[in-house]
mmCIF file of the C-alpha atoms, coordinates in Angstrom:
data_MODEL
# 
_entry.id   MODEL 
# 
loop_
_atom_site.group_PDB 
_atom_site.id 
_atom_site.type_symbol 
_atom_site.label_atom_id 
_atom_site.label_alt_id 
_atom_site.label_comp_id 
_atom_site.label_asym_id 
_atom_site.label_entity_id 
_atom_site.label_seq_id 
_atom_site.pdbx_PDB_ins_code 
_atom_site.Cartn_x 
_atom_site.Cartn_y 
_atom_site.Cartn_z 
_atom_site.occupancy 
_atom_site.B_iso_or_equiv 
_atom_site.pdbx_formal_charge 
_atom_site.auth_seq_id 
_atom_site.auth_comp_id 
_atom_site.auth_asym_id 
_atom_site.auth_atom_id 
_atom_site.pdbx_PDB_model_num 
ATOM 1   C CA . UNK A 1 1   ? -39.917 51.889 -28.555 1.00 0.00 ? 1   UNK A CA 1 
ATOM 2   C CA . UNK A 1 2   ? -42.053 54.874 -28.768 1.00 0.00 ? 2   UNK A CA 1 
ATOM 3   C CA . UNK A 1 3   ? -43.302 57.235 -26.916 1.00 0.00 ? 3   UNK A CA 1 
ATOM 4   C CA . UNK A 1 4   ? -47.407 55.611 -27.987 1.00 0.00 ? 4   UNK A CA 1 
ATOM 5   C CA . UNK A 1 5   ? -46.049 52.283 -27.259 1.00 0.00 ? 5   UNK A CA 1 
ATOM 6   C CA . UNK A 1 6   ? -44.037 49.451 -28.839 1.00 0.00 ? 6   UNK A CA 1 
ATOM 7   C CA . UNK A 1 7   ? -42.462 49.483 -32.307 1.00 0.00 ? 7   UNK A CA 1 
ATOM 8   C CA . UNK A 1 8   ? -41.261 45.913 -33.706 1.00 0.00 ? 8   UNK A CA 1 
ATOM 9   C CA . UNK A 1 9   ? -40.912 44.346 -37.000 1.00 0.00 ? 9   UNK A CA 1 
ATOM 10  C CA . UNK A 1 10  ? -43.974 42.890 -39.129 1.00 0.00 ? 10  UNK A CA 1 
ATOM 11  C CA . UNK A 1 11  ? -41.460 41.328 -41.348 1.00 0.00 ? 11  UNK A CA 1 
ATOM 12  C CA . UNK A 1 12  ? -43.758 39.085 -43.122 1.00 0.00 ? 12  UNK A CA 1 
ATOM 13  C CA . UNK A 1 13  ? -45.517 42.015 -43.907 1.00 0.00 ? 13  UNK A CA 1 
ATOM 14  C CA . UNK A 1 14  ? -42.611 44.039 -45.345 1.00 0.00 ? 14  UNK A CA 1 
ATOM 15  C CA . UNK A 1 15  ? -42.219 45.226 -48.967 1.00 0.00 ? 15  UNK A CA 1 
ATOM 16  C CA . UNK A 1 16  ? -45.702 43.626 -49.780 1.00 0.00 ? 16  UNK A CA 1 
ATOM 17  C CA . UNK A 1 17  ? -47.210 44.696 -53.553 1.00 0.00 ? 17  UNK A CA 1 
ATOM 18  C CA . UNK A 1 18  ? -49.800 47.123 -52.661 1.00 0.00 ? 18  UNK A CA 1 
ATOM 19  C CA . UNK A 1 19  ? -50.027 48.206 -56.707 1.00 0.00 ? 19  UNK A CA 1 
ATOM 20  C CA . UNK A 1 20  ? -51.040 43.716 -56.975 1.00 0.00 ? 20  UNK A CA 1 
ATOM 21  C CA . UNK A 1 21  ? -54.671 43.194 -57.753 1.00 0.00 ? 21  UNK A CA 1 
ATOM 22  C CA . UNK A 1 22  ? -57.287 42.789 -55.541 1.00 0.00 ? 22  UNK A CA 1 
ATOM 23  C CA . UNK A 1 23  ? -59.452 40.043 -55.143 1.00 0.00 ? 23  UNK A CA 1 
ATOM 24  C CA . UNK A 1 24  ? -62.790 39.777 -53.498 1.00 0.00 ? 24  UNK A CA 1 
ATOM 25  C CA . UNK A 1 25  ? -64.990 37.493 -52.193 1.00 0.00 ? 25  UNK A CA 1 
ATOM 26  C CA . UNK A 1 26  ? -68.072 38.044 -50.474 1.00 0.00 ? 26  UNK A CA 1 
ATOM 27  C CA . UNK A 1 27  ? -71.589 36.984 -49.911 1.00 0.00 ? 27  UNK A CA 1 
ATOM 28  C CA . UNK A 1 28  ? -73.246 40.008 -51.059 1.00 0.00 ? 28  UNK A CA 1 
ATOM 29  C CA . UNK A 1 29  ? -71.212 43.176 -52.927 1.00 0.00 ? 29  UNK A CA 1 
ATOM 30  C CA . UNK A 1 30  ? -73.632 46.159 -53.580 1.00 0.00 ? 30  UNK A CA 1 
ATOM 31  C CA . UNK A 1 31  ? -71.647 48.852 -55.813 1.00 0.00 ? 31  UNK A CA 1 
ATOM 32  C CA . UNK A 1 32  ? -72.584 52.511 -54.557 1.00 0.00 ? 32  UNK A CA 1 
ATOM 33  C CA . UNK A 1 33  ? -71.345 54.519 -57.700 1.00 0.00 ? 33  UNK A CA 1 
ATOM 34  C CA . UNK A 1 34  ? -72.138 57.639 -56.228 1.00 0.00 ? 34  UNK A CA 1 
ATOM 35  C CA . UNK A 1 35  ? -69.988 57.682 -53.247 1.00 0.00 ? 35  UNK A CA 1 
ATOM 36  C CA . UNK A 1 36  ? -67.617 55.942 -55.127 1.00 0.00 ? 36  UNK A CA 1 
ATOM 37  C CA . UNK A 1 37  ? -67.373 52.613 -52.804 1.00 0.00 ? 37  UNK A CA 1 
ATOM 38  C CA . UNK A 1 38  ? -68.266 49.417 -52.857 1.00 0.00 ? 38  UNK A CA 1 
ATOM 39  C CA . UNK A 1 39  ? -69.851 47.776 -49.583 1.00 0.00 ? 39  UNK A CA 1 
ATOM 40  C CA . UNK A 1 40  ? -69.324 43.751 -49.087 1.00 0.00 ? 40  UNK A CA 1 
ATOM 41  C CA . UNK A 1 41  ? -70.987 41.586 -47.039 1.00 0.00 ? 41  UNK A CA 1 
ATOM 42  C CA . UNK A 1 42  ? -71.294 38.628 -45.422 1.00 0.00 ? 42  UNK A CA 1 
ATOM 43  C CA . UNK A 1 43  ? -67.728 35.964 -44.799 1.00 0.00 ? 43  UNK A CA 1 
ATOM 44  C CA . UNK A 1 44  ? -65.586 38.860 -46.777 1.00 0.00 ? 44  UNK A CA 1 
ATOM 45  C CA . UNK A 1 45  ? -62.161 37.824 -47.934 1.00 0.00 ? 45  UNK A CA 1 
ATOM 46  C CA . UNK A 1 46  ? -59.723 40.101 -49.665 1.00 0.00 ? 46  UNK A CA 1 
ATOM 47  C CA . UNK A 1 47  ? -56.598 38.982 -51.240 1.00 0.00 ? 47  UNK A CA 1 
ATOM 48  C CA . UNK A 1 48  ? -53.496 40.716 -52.546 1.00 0.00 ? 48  UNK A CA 1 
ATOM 49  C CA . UNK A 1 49  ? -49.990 39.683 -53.191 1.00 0.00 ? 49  UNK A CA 1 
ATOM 50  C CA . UNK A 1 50  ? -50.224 36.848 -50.261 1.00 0.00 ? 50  UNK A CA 1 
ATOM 51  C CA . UNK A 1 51  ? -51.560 38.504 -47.726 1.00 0.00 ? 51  UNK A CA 1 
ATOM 52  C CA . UNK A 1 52  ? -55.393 37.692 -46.943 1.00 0.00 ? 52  UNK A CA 1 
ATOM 53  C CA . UNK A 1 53  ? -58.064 40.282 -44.812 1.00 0.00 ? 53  UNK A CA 1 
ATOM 54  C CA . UNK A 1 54  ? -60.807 38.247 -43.601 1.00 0.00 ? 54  UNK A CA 1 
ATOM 55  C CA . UNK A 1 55  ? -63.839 39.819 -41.878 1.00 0.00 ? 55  UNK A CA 1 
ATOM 56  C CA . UNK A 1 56  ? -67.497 39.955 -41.674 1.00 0.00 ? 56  UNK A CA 1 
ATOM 57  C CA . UNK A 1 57  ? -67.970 43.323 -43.740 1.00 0.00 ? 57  UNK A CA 1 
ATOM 58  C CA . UNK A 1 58  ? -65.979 45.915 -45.709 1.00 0.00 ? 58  UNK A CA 1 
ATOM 59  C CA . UNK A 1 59  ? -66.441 49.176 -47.517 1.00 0.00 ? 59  UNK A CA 1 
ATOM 60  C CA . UNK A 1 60  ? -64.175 49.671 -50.291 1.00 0.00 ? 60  UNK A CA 1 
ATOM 61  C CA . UNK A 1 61  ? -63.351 53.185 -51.317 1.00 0.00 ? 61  UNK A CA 1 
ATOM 62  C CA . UNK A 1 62  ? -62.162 54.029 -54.850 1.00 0.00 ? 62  UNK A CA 1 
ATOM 63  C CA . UNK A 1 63  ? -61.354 56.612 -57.308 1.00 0.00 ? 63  UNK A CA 1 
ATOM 64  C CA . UNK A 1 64  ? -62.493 56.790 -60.947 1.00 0.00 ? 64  UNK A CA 1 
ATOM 65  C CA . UNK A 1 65  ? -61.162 59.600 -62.568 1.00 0.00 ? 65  UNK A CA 1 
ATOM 66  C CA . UNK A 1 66  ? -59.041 58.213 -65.276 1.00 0.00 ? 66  UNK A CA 1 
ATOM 67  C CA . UNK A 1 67  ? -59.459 54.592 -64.374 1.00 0.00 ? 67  UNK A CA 1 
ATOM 68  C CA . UNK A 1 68  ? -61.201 52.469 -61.158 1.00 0.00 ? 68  UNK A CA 1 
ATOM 69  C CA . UNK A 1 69  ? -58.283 52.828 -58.345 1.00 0.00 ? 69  UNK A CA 1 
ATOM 70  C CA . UNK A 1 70  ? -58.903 51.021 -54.800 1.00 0.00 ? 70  UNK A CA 1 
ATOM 71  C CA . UNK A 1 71  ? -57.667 53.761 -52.558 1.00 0.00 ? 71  UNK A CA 1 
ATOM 72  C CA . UNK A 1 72  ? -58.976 52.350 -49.238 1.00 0.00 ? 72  UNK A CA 1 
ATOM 73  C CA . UNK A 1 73  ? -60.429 49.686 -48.027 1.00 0.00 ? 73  UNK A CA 1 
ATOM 74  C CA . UNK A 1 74  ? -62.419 49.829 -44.147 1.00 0.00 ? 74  UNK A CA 1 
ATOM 75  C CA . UNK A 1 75  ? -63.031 45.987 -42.373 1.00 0.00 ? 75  UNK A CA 1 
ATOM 76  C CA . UNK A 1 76  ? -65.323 46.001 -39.839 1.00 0.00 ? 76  UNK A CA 1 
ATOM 77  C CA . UNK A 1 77  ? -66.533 43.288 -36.993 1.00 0.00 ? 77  UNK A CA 1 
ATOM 78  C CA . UNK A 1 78  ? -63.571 41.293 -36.264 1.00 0.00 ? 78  UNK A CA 1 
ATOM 79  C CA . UNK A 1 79  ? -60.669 41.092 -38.954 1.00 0.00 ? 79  UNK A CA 1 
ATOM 80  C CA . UNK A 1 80  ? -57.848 39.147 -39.523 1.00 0.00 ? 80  UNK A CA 1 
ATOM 81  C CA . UNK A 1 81  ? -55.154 40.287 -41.936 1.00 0.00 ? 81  UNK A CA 1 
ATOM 82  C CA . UNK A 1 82  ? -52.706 37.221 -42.663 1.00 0.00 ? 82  UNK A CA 1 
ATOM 83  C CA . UNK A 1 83  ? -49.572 36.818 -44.877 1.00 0.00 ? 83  UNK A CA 1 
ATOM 84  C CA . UNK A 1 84  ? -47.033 34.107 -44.492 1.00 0.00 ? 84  UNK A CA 1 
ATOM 85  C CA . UNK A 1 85  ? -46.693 33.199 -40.572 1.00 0.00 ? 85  UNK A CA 1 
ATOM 86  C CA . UNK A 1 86  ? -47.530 36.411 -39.446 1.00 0.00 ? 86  UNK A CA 1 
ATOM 87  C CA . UNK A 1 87  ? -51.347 36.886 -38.196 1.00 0.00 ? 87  UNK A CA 1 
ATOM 88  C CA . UNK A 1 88  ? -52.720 40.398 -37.368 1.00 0.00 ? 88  UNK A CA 1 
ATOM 89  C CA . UNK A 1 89  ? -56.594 40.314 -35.287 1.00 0.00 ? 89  UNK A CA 1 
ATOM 90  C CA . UNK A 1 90  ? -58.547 43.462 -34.366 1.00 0.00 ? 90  UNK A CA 1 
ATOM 91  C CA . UNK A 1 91  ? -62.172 44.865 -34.312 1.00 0.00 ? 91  UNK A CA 1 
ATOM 92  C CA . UNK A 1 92  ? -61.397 47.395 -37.602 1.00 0.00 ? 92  UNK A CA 1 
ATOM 93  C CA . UNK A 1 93  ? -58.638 47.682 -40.204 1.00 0.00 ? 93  UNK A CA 1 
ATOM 94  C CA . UNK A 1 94  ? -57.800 50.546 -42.222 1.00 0.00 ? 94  UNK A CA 1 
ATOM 95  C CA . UNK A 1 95  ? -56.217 49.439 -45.189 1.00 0.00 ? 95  UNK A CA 1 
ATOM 96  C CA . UNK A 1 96  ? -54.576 52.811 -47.122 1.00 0.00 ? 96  UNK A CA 1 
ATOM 97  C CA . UNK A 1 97  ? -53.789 51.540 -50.267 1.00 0.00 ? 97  UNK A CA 1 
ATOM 98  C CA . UNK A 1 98  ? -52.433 54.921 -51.443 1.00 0.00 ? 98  UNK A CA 1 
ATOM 99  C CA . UNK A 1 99  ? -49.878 55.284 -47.978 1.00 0.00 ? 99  UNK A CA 1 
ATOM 100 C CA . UNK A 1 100 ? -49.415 51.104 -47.925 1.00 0.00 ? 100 UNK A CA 1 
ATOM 101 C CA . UNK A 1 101 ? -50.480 51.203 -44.099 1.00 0.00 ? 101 UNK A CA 1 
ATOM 102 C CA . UNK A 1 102 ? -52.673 49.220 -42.465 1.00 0.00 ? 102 UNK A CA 1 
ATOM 103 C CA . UNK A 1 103 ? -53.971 50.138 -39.195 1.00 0.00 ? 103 UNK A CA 1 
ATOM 104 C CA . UNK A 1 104 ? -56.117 47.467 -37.030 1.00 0.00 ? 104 UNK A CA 1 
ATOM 105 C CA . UNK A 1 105 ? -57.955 49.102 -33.930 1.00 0.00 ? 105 UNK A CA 1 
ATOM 106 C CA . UNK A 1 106 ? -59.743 47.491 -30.709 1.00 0.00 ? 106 UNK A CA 1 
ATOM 107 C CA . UNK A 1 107 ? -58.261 44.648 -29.002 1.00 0.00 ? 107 UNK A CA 1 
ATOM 108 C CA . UNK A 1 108 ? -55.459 43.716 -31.406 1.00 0.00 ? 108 UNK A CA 1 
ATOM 109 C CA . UNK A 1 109 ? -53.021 40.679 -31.383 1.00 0.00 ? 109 UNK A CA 1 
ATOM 110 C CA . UNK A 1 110 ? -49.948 40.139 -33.909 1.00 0.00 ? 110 UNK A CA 1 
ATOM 111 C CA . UNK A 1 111 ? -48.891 36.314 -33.542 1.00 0.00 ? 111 UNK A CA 1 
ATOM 112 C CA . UNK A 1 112 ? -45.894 35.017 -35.011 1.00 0.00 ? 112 UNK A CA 1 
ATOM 113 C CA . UNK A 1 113 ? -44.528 31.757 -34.737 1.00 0.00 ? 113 UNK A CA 1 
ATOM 114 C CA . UNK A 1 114 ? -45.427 31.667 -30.784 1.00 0.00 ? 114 UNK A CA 1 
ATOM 115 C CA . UNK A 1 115 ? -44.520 34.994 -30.409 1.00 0.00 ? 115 UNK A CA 1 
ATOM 116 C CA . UNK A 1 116 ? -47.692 37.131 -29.867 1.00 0.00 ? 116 UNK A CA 1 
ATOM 117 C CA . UNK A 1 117 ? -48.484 41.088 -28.667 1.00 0.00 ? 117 UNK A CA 1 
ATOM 118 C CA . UNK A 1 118 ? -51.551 42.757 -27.322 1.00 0.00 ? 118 UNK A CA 1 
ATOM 119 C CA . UNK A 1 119 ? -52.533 46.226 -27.766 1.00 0.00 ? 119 UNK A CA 1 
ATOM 120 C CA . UNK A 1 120 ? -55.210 48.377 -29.006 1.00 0.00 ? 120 UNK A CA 1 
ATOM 121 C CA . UNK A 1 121 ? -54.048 49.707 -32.010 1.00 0.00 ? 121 UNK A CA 1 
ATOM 122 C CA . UNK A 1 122 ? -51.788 48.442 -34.209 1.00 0.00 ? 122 UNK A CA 1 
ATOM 123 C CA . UNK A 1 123 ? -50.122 50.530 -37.141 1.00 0.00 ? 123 UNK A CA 1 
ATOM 124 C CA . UNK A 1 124 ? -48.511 48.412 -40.444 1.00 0.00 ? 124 UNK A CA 1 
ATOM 125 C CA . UNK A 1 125 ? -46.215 50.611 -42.520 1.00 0.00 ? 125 UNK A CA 1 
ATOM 126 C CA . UNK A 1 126 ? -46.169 47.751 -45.568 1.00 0.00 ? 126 UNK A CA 1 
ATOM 127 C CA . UNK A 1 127 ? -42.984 49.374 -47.089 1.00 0.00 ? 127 UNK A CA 1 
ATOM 128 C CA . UNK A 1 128 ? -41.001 49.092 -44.199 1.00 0.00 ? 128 UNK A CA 1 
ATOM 129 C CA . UNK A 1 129 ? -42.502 46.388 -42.319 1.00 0.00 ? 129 UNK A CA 1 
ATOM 130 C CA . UNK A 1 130 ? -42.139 48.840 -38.852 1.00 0.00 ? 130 UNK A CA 1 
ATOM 131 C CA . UNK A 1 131 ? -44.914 47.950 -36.617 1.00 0.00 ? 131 UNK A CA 1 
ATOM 132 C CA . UNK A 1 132 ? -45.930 50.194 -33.880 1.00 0.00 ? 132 UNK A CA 1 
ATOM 133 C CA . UNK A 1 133 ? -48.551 48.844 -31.697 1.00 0.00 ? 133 UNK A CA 1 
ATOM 134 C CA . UNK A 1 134 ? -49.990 50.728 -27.942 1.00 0.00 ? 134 UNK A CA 1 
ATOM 135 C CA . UNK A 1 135 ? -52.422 50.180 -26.065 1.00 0.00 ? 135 UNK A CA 1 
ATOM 136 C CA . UNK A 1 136 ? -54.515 53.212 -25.914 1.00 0.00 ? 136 UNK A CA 1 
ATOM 137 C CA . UNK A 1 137 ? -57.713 52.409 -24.243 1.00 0.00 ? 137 UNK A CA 1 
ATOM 138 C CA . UNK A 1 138 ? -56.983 48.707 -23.424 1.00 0.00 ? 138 UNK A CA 1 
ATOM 139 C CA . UNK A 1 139 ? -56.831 47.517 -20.382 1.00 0.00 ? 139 UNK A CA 1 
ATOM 140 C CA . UNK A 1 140 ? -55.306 43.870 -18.985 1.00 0.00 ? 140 UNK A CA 1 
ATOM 141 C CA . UNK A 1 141 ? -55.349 42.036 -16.381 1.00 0.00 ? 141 UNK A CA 1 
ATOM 142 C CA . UNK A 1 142 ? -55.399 44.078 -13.551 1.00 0.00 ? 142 UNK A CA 1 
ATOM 143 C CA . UNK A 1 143 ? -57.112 46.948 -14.865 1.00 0.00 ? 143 UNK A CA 1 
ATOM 144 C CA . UNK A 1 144 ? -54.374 49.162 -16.146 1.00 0.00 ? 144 UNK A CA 1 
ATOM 145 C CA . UNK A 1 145 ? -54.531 50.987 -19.211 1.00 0.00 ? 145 UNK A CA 1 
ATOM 146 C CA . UNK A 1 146 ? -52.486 52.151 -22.352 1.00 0.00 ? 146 UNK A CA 1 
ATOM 147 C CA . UNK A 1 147 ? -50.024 49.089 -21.764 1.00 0.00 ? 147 UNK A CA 1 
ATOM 148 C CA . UNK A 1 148 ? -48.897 46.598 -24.344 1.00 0.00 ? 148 UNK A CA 1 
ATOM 149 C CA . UNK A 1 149 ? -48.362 42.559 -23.625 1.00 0.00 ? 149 UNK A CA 1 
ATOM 150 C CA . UNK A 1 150 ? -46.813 40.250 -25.683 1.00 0.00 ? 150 UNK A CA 1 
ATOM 151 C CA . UNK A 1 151 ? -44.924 36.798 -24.793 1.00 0.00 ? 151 UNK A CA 1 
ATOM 152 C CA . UNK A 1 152 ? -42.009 36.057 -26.536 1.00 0.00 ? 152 UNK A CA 1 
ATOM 153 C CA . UNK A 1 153 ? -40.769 32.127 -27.310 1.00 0.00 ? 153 UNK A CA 1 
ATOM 154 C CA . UNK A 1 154 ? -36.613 31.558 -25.873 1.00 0.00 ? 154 UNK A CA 1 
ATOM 155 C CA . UNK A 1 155 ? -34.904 30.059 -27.678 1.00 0.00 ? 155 UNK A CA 1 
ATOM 156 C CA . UNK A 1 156 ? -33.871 26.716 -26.434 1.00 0.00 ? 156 UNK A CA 1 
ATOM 157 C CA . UNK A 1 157 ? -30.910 25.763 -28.601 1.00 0.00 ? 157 UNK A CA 1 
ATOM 158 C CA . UNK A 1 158 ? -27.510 26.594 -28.155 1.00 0.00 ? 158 UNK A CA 1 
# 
């Protein structure tokens, strides 16, 4: 644990290809050559290497000096950022191609297997698979703030 919050393991997430391709799908993709991003709209799914961002927009931030490089890519309006049983949720994700972190803000979850957290904002390093999620400006239940919740399943065998 941290001194921001809680640090676990993302292990579905660890040691994903973040050098893979990227693949887009989107209702409407306007290309914006002069800033050097792309902006997609409307049911916007990204995939790479197994792991799947889903959200209602994204901008997608690139670099074409020698050839066209995805450096970031910004998901706004509720995302979801899947890959194999491990779900991440949250209002924005910041997807740094370049430093393979991904960092999901406003009322985040991470669910695995039965095993869920709460926070609001949750940092991916996709190297490592260390997770560190706290809950600045969230607030549960009774009204505290910068606390994390999670449940964890027991086991039941023996």
């Amino acid at each position: 644990m941290n001194s921001d919050g809680q640090q676990l393991s993302a292990q579905a997430f660890s040691g994903h290809e973040t050098d893979a391709p990227v693949e887009f799908d989107a209702g409407d993709i306007d290309v914006e050559d002069r800033q050097k991003r792309v902006v997609l709209a409307g049911g916007v799914t990204v995939k790479q290497a197994g792991m799947t961002v889903r959200s209602p927009r994204m901008l997608v931030n690139y670099d074409d000096e020698s050839d066209l490089t995805i450096s970031r890519i910004t998901a706004v309006g509720g995302v979801s950022v899947r890959r194999g049983d491990e779900t991440a949720n949250g209002d924005v994700a910041i997807y740094d191609l370049e430093r393979r972190i991904i960092t999901l803000t406003g009322s985040v979850s991470l669910d695995r297997r039965g095993n869920s957290l709460r926070g609001d904002r949750l940092t991916i390093n996709l190297a490592s698979g260390l997770a560190s999620l706290d809950g600045q400006g969230a607030s549960n239940a009774e009204g505290n703030t910068s606390r994390v919740s999670g449940t964890f399943i027991v086991s039941t065998e023996q």
